[in-house]
C-alpha positions in Angstrom: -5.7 -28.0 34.4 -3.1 -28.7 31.6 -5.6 -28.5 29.0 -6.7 -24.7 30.1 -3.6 -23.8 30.2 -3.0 -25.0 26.6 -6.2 -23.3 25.4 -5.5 -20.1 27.6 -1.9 -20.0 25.7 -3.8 -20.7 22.4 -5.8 -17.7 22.3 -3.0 -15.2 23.8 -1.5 -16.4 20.9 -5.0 -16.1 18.4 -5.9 -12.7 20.3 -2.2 -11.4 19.4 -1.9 -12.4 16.0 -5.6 -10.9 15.2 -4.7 -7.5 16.4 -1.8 -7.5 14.1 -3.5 -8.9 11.2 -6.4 -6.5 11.9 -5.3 -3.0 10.8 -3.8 -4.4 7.6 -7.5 -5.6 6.6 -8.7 -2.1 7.2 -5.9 -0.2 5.2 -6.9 -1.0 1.5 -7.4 2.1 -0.6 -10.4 2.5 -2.6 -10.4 3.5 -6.2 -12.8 6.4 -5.6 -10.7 7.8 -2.9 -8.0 8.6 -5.2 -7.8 12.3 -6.9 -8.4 12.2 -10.7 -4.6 13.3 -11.8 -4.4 16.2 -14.5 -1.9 16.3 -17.1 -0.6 19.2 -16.8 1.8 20.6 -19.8 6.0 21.4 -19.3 7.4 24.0 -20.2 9.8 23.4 -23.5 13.1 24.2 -20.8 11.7 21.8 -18.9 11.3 19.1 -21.2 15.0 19.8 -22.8 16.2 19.1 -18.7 14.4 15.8 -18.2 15.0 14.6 -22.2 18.3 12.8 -20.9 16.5 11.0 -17.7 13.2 9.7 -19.3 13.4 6.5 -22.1 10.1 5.6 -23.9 9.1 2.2 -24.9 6.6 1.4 -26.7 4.8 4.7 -26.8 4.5 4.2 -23.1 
C-alpha cells in the first residue's frame, strides 16, 4: 500500500508539472508567421525630433 501511494503521489506530481511545461512547448513562433516589415521613410521633421534619442554604431 505504501508503495502506491508513493507512485500515486509521483504522477500527481509528473501529471502537474506536464501540464505546465506543455503550453510552453506549443508557444514557439515560426519564422514564416511573421510579417515581412517595410521600411518605410520619415519625414525630415521627424528625423530632426528623434536625431537626439537615436546613437549609431557601427553603421548599425
Amino acid at each position: 500500500m505504501k508503495k502506491f501511494s508513493k507512485l500515486a503521489a509521483q504522477a500527481a506530481v509528473a501529471v502537474s508539472l506536464f501540464s505546465v511545461g506543455a503550453p510552453t512547448f506549443t508557444s514557439a513562433v515560426q519564422a514564416s508567421s511573421i510579417e515581412n516589415v517595410t521600411q518605410d521613410t520619415l519625414s525630415l521633421s521627424t528625423q530632426t525630433k528623434l536625431d537626439p534619442y537615436v546613437k549609431v554604431e557601427h553603421n548599425q
